[in-house]
C-alpha positions as semicolon CSV with decimal commas, in nm:
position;residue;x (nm);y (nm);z (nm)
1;X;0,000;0,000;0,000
2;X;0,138;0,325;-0,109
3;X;0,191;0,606;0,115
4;X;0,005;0,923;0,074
5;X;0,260;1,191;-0,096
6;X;0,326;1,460;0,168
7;X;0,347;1,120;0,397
8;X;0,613;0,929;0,116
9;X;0,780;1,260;0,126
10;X;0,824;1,299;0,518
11;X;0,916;0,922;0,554
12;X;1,208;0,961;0,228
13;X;1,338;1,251;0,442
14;X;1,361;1,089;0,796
15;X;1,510;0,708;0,614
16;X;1,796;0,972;0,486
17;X;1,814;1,148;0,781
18;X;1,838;0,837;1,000
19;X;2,168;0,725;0,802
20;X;2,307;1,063;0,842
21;X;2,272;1,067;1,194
22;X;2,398;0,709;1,215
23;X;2,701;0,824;0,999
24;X;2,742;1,089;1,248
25;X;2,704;0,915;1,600
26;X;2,967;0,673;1,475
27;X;3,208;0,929;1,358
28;X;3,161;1,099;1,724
29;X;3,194;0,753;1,885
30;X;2,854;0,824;2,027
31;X;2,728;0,513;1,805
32;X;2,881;0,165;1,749
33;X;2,922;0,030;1,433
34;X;2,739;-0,261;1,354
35;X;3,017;-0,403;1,074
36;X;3,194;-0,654;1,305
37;X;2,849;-0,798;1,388
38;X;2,710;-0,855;0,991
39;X;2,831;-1,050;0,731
40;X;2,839;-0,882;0,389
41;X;2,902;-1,152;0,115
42;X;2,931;-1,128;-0,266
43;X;2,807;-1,388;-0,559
44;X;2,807;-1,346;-0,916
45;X;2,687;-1,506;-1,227
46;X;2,898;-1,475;-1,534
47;X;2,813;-1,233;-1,800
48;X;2,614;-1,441;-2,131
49;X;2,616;-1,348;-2,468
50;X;2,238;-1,472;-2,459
51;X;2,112;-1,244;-2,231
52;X;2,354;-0,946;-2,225
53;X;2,440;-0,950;-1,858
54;X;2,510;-1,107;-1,572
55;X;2,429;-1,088;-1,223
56;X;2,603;-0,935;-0,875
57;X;2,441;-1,051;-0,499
58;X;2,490;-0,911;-0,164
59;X;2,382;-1,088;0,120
60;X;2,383;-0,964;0,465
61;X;2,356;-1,123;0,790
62;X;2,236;-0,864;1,058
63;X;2,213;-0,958;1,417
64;X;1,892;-0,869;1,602
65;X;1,886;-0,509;1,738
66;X;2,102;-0,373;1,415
67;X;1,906;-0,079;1,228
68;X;2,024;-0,013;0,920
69;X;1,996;0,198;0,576
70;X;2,016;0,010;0,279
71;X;2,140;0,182;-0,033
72;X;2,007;0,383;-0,295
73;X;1,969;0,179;-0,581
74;X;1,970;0,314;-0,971
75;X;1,749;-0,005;-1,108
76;X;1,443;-0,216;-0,984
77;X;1,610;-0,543;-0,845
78;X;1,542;-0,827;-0,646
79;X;1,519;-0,824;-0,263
80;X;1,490;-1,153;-0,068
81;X;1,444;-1,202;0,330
82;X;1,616;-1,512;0,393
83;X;1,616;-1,606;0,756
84;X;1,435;-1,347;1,045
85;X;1,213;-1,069;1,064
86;X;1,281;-0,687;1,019
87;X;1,073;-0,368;1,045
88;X;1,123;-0,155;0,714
89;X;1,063;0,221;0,693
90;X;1,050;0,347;0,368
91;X;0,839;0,617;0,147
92;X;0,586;0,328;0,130
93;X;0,569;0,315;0,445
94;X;0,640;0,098;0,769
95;X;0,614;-0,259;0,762
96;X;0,727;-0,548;0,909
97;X;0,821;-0,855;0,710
98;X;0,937;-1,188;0,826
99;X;1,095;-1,438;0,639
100;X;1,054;-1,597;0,355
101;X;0,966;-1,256;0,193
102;X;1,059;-1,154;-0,124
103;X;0,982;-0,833;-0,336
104;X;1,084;-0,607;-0,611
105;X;1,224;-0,265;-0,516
106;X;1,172;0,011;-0,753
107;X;1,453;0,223;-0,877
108;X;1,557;0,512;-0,615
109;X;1,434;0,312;-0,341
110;X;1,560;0,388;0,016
111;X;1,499;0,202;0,301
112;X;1,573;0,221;0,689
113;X;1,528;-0,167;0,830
114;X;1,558;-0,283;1,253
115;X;1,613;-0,663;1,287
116;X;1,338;-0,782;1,530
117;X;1,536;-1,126;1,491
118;X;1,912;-1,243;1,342
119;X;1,801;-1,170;0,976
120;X;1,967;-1,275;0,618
121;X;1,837;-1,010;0,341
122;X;2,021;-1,063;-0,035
123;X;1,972;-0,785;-0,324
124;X;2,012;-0,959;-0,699
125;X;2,108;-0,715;-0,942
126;X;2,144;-0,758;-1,327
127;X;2,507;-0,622;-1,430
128;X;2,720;-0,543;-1,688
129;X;3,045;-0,671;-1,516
130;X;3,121;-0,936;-1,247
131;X;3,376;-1,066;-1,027
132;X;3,499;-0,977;-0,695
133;X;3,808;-0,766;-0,866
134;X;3,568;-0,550;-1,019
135;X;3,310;-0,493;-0,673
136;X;3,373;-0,115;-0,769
137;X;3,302;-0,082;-1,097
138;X;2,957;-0,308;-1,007
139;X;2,868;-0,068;-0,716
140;X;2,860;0,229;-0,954
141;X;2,666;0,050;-1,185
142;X;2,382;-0,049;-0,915
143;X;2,413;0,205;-0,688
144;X;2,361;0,591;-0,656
145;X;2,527;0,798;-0,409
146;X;2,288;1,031;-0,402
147;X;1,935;1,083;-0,547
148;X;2,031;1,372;-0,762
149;X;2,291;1,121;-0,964
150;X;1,956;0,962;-1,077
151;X;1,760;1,266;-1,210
152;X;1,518;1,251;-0,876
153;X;1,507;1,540;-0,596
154;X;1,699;1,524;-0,308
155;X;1,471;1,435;-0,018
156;X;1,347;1,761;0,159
157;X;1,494;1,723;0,517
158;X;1,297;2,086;0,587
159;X;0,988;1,886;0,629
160;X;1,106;1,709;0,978
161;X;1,187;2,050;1,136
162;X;0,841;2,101;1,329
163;X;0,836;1,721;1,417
């Protein structure tokens, strides 16, 4: 169910403002960082003649009690919930989804996630390159580092002032 715009607005602001204050607190050392606790793992299927491409996967392992911001993604991909449950805040809206879930997110998605239990969630994207040696070149290709790069509006962070 899609969130009402002034509401899909206010939620894309406070996902982006989330990571930035995560980013932040763990720059102060007011945060921990959560990277010695998850897993982040790498697959990929070889590029075909056939079908043009090939494919790149990221699966995570998050421990329960991690929140998270996923990335900002320049194509619609896969997303699967392997093992666990998470709450996901996004400009859709809040949800919680337990596993085995599995969706499409759009292009210029964003997404702030809590693990309610030890959770596995793996992204499947379609590529133009593969291979561990190229984990760069792949991460331009899939992901945005900021919404502008994609032709959208930056989210309007003005809107959580009064809140």
């Amino acid at each position: 169910m899609e969130a009402p715009q002034e509401l899909s607005k206010y939620l894309q602001a406070s996902v982006v403002q989330l990571q930035d204050s995560i980013e932040k607190g763990i720059d102060s050392g007011l945060l921990e960082s959560g990277e010695d606790a998850s897993t982040l793992r790498h697959f990929f299927v070889p590029v075909t003649e056939e079908y043009g491409c090939g494919m790149y996967t990221r699966e995570l392992t998050v421990p329960k009690g991690m929140t998270f911001v996923g990335k900002l993604h320049r194509h619609p991909h896969m997303v699967f919930l392997l093992k666990g449950e998470l709450m996901v805040v996004s400009e859709a809206g809040r949800e919680s989804i337990k596993a085995p879930h599995t969706w499409v997110s759009p292009s210029g998605a964003k997404r702030a996630f809590y693990a309610l239990e030890d959770s596995i969630l793996t992204n499947v994207h379609l590529t133009k390159t593969v291979g561990e040696d190229n984990l760069e070149i792949i991460e331009d290709e899939v992901i945005s580092p900021t919404y502008t790069n994609m032709g959208l509006p930056e989210p309007d962070l003005t809107l959580l002032e009064n809140n």
